[in-house]
C-alpha positions as CSV (number, residue, x, y, z in Angstrom):
1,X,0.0,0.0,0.0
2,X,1.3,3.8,-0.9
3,X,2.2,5.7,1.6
4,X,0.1,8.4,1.5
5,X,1.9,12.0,1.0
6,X,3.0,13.9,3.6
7,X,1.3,17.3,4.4
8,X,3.4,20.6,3.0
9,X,4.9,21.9,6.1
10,X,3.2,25.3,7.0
11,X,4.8,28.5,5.4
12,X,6.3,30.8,8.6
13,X,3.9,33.8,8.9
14,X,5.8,36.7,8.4
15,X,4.8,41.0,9.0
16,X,6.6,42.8,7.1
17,X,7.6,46.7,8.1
18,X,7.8,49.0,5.1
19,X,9.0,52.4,6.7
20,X,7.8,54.0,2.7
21,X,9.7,57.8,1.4
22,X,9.5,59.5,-1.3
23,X,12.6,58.0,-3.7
24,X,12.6,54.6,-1.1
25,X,11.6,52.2,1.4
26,X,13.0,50.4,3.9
27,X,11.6,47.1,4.6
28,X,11.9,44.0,7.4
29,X,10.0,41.5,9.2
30,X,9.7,39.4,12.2
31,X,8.0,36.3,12.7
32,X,4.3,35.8,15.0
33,X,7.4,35.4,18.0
34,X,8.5,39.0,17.3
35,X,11.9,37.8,16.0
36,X,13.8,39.1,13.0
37,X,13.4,36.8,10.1
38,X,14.4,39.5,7.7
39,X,17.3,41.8,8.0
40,X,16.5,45.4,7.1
41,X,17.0,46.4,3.6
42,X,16.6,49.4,1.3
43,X,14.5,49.8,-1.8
44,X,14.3,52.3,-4.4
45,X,10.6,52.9,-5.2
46,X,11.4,52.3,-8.7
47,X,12.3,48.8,-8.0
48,X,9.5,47.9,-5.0
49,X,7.4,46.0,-7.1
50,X,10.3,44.0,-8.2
51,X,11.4,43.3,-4.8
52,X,7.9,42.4,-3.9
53,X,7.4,40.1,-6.3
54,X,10.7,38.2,-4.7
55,X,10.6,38.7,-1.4
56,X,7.1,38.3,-0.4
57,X,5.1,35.4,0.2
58,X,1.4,34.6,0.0
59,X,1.2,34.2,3.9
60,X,2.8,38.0,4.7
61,X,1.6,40.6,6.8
62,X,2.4,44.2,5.3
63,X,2.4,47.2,7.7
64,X,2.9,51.0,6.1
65,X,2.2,54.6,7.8
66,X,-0.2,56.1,5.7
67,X,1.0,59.0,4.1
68,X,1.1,60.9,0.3
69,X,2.2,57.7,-1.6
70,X,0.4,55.2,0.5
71,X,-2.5,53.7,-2.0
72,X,0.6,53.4,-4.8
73,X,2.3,51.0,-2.6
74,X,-0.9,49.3,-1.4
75,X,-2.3,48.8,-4.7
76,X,1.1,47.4,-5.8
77,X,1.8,44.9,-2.8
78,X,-1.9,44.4,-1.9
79,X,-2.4,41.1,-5.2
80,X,1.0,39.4,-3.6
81,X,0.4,38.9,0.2
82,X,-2.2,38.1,2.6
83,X,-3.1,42.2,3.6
84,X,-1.6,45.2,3.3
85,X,-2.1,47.1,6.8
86,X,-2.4,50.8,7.1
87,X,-0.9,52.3,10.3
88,X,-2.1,55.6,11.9
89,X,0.9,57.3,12.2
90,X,0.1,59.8,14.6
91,X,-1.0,57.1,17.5
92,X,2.1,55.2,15.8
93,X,4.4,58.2,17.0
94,X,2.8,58.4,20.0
95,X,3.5,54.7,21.1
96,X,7.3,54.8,20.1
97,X,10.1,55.6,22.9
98,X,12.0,58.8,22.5
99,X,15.7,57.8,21.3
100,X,17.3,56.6,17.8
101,X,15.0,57.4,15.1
102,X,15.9,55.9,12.4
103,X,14.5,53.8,8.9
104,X,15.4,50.4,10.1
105,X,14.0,51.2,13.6
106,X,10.8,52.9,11.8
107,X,10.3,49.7,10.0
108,X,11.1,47.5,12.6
109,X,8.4,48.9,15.3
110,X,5.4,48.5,12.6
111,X,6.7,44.8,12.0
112,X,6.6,44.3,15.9
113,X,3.5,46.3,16.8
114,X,1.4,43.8,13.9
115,X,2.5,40.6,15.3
116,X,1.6,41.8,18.7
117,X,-1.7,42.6,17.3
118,X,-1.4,46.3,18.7
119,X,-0.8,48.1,15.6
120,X,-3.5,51.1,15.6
121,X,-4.7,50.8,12.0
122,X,-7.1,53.0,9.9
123,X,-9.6,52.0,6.7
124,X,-8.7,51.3,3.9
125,X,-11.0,53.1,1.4
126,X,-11.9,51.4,-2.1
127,X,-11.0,53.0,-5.1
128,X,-14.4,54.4,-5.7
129,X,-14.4,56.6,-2.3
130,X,-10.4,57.6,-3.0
131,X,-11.4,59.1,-6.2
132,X,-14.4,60.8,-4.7
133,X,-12.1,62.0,-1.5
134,X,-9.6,63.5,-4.3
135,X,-12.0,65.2,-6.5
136,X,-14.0,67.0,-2.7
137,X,-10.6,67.7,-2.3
138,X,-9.8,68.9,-5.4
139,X,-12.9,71.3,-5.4
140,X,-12.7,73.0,-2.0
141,X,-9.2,73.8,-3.3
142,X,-10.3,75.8,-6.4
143,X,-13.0,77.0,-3.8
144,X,-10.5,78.2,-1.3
145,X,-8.4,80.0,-4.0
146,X,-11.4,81.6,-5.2
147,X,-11.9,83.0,-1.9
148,X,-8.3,84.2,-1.4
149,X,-8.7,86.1,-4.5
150,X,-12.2,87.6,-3.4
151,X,-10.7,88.8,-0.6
152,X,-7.9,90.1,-2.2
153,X,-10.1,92.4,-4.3
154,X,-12.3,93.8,-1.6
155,X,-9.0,94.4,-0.1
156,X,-8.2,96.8,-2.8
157,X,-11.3,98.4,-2.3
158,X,-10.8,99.4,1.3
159,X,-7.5,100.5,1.1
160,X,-8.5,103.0,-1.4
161,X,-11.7,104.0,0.5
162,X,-14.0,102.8,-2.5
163,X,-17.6,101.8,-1.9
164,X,-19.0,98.7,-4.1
165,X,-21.9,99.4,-6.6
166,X,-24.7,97.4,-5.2
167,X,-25.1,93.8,-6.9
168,X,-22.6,90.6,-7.9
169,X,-19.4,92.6,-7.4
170,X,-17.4,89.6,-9.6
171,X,-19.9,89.5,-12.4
172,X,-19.2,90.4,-15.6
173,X,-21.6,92.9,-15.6
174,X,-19.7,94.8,-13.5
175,X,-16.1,94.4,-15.2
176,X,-16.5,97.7,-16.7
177,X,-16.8,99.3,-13.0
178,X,-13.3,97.7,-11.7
179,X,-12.1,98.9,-14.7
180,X,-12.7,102.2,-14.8
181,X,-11.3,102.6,-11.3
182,X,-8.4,105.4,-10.6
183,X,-5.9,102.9,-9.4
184,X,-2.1,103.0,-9.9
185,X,-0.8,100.7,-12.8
186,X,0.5,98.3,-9.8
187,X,-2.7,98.4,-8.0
188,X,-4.1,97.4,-11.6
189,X,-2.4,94.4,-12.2
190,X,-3.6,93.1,-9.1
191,X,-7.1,93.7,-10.0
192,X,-6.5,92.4,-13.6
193,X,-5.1,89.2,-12.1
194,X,-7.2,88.0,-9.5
195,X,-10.4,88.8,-12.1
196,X,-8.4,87.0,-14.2
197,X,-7.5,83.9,-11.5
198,X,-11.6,84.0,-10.6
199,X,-12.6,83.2,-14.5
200,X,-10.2,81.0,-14.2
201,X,-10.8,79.3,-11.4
202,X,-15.0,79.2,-11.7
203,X,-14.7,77.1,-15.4
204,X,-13.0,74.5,-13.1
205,X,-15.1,74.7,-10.1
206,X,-18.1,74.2,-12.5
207,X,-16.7,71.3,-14.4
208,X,-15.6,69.5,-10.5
209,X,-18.9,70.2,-9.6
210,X,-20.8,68.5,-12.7
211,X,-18.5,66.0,-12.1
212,X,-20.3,65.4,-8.9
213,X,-23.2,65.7,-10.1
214,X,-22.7,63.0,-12.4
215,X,-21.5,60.6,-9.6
216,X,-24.7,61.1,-7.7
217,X,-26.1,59.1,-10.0
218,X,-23.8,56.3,-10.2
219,X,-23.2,53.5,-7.9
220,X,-22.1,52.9,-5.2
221,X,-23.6,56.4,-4.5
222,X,-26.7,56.5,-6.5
223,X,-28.4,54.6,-3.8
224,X,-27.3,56.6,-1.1
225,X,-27.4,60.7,-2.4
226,X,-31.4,60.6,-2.0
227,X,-31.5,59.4,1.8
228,X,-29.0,62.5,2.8
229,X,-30.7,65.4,-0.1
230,X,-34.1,64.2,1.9
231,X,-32.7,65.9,5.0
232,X,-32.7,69.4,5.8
233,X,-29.7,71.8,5.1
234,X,-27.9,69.2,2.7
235,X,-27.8,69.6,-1.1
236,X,-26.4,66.9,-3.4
237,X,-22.5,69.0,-3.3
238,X,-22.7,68.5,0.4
239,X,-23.8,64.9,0.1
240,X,-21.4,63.9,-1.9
241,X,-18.8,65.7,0.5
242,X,-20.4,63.5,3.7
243,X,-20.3,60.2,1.5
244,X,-16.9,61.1,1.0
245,X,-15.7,60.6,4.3
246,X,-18.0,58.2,5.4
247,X,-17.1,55.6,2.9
248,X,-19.2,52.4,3.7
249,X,-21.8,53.3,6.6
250,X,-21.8,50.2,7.9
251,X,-18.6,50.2,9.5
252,X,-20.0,52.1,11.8
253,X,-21.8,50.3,14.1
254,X,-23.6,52.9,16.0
255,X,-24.2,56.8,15.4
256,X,-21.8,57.3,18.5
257,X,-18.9,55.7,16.3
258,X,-19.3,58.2,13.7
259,X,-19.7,61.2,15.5
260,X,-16.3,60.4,17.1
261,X,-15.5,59.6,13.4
262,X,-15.9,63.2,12.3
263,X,-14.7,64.7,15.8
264,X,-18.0,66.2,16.8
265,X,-17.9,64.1,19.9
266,X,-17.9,66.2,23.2
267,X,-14.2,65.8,25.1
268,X,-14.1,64.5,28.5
269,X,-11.7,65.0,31.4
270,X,-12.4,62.0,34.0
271,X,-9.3,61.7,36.6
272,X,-9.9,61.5,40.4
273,X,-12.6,63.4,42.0
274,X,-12.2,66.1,38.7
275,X,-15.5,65.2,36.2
276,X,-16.0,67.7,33.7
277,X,-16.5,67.8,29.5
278,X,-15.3,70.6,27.6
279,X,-16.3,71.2,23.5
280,X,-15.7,69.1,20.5
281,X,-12.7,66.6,20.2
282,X,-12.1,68.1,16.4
283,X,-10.2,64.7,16.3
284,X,-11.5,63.5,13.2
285,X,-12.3,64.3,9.0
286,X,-12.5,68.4,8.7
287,X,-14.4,68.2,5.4
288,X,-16.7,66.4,7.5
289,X,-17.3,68.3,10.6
290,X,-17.2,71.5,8.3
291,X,-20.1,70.0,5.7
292,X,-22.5,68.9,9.0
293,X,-21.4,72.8,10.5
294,X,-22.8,74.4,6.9
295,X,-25.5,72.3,6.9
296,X,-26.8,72.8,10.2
297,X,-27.0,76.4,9.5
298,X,-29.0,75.9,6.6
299,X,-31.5,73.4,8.6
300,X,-31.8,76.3,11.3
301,X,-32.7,78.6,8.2
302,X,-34.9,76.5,6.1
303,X,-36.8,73.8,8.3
304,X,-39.4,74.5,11.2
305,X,-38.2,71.6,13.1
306,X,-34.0,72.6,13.5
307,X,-35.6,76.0,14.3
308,X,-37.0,75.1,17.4
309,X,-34.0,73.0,18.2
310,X,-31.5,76.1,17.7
311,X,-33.3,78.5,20.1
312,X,-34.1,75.1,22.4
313,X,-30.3,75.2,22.6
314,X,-29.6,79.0,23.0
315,X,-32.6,79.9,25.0
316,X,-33.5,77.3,27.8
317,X,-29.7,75.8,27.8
318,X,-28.3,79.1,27.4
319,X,-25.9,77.8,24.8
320,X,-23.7,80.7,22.4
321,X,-25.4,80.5,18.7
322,X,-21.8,78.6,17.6
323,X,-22.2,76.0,20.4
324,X,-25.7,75.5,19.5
325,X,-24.7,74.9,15.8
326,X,-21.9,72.7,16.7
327,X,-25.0,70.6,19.1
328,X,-27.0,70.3,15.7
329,X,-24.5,69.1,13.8
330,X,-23.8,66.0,16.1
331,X,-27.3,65.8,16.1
332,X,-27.7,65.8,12.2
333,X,-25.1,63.3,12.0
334,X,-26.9,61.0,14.4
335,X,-30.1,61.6,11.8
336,X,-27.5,60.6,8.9
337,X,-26.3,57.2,10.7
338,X,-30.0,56.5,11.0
339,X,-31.0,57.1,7.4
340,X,-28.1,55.4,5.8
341,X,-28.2,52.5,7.9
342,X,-31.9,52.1,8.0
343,X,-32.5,53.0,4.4
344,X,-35.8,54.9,5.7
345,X,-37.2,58.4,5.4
346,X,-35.9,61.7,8.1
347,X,-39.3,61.7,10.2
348,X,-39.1,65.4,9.8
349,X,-39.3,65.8,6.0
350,X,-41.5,67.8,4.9
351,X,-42.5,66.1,0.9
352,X,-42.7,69.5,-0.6
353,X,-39.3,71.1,0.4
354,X,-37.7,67.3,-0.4
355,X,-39.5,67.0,-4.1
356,X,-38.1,71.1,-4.6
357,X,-34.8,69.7,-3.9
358,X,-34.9,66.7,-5.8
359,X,-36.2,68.5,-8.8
360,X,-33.1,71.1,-8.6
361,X,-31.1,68.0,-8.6
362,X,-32.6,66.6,-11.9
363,X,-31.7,69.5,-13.5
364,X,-28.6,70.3,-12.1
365,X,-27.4,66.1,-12.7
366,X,-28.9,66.7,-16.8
367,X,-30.7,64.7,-19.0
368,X,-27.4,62.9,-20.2
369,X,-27.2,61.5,-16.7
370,X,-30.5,60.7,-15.8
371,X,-33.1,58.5,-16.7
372,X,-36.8,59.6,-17.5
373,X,-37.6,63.5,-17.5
374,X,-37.8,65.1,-14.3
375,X,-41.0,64.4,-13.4
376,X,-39.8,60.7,-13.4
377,X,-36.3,61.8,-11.7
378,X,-38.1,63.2,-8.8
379,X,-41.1,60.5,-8.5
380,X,-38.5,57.8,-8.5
381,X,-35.8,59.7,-5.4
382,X,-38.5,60.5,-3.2
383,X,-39.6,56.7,-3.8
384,X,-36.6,55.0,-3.1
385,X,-36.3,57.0,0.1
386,X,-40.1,56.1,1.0
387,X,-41.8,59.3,0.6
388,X,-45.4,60.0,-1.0
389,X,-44.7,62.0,-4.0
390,X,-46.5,66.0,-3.4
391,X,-49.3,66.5,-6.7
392,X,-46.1,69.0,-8.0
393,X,-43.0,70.5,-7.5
394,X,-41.6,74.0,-8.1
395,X,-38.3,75.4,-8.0
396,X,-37.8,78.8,-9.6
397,X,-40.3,79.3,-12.6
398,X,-40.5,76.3,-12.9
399,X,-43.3,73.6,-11.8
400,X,-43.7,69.9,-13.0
401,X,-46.8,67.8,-12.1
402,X,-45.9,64.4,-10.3
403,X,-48.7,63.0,-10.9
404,X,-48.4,62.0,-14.5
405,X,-47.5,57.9,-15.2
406,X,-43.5,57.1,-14.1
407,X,-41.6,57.6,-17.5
408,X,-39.0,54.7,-18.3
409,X,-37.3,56.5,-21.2
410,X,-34.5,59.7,-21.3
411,X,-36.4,62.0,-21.1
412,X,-36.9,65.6,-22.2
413,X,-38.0,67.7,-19.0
């Protein structure tokens, strides 16, 4: 009788420490006992995949700061070993010992902290939310340079003493006033430039924001756009800003994990007989906490319901107006986890203000990118979000009647 063949001895598992720079890396790894098993080394980045495809096996554990480059390396090393792990480097730096810094030492604490199973690690976001992270990003850039050079012209105005004409003081329309100010020829160019740098900069805001727009209606975010536009003080831009830092809702298991998520969490100070909570942590996503800050004002402005909460929180708790903002935000967030999560409609939403906003959102998204006319558009949103379609919808001049049969087809509206 055969003997039967002898099992394949297990392959050592292995986490591997890539301390990543810009022109290199330095990589080495210890075994699940903490020991060495692979001296430190240095890579050119040129070469990394090279080495990977060498060097790594199946069974390894990669650890990596993230940083500028870090999705390049992931999405290079990610196909050859078990996982790719993404360290956050600031509770990274705060867990290492003051001493020797070095790359081999860098390199060599990730590799120790995974095996231990202490390594702090954050998400790693799919390529559909990185692209949607860098084009936000990309937009409130143009948007913040558009602002510098707003305020760059009224600038120029109150140095000189010079009252605006009333209206849109950028317009075109009122090119012929700027330019028939008595300004030296320095003072000039500056005016001529940063007219110049806001043509400039609006064609590219426009085409980042149709570009969102767009997106709203593809997946993974065409199913998700309509539960947070159904809520007061959000429009699809800001939507698309919150599903940007969000990611997946679900892994967050309750609304307490995301408002820590986005630092709108209240800071504690709990030591002895000392018991006391001070404002928000701010630890967390900016775009985030800013989006749920503008939106909140909006919901205050707009919506009956945030109303009464806002003077709730400035009258009987005696809050300050930005405290009581920063209260409904958290609170708007909680209302976010629970529509997301729940796929269900905001108990507060009022059909007619929803199907207005929906209907600005047909238009705005085109009929390229939608399917039916807007009637259908709007019918089939306040659907999926489980609201009874109003008999019409207006925004500006314009009304469309929702009661006509749902339209299949691209549309005309």
């Amino acid at each position: 009788m055969a003997e039967s063949a002898a099992a394949p001895e297990p392959v050592p598992l292995r986490f591997i420490g890539l301390d990543v720079h810009k022109q290199y890396a330095v990589a080495t790894a210890v075994d699940e006992h903490q020991q060495i098993v692979l001296s430190p080394r240095r890579i050119p980045m040129s070469d990394l995949r090279t080495w990977a495809r060498k060097a790594l096996q199946p069974t390894d554990v990669v650890v990596l700061e993230a940083m500028f480059n870090t999705w390049f390396v992931y999405d290079q090393l990610d196909p050859l070993v078990a996982a790719v792990v993404v360290a956050n480097p600031a509770r990274v730096a705060r867990m290492k010992e003051p001493g020797v810094k070095t790359d081999a030492a860098d390199a060599l604490f990730l590799a120790r902290l995974s095996a231990s199973g202490m390594l702090p690690v954050v998400w790693v976001p799919p390529v559909p939310v990185r692209e949607l992270r860098s084009l936000v990003n990309h937009r409130q850039r143009l948007i913040t340079q558009r602002t510098r050079s707003c305020n760059r012209l009224h600038a120029t105005l109150l140095r000189h003493g010079l009252e605006a004409p009333d209206g849109e003081l950028f317009s075109a329309a009122k090119r012929a006033w700027w330019d028939s100010l008595s300004l030296s020829q320095t003072e000039q160019l500056h005016v001529q430039y940063n007219l110049a740098t806001l043509d400039f900069v609006n064609g590219f805001i426009a085409t980042a924001e149709a570009e969102l727009f767009r997106l709203s209606q593809q997946e993974p975010w065409a199913g998700q756009v309509a539960f947070l536009v159904q809520l007061p003080g959000i429009q699809v831009l800001t939507a698309m800003v919150l599903l940007s830092a969000i990611g997946d809702i679900s892994r967050f298991p309750t609304a307490r994990k995301l408002v820590g998520y986005a630092g709108l969490g209240a800071s504690v100070h709990d030591s002895g007989q000392t018991h006391r909570t001070g404002g928000i942590t701010k630890r967390g996503r900016r775009e985030l906490r800013a989006a749920l800050t503008e939106a909140a004002w909006n919901a205050v402005h707009n919506h009956p319901f945030w109303k009464a909460e806002f003077n709730r929180f400035v009258e009987s708790k005696h809050l300050h107006p930005n405290a009581a903002i920063m209260a409904l935000a958290r609170q708007l967030l909680v209302v976010v986890w629970h529509v997301l999560t729940k796929r269900e409609a905001d108990r507060q939403a009022i059909p007619d203000k929803v199907a207005r906003k929906f209907l600005l959102w047909s238009y705005r998204v085109g009929r390229q990118h939608r399917v039916g006319n807007c009637a259908t558009f709007v019918r089939t949103e306040l659907n999926r979000v489980g609201i009874q379609p109003p008999p019409s919808a207006r925004w500006g001049g314009h009304t469309i009647d929702l009661t006509a049969p749902v339209e299949a087809s691209a549309g005309t509206g």
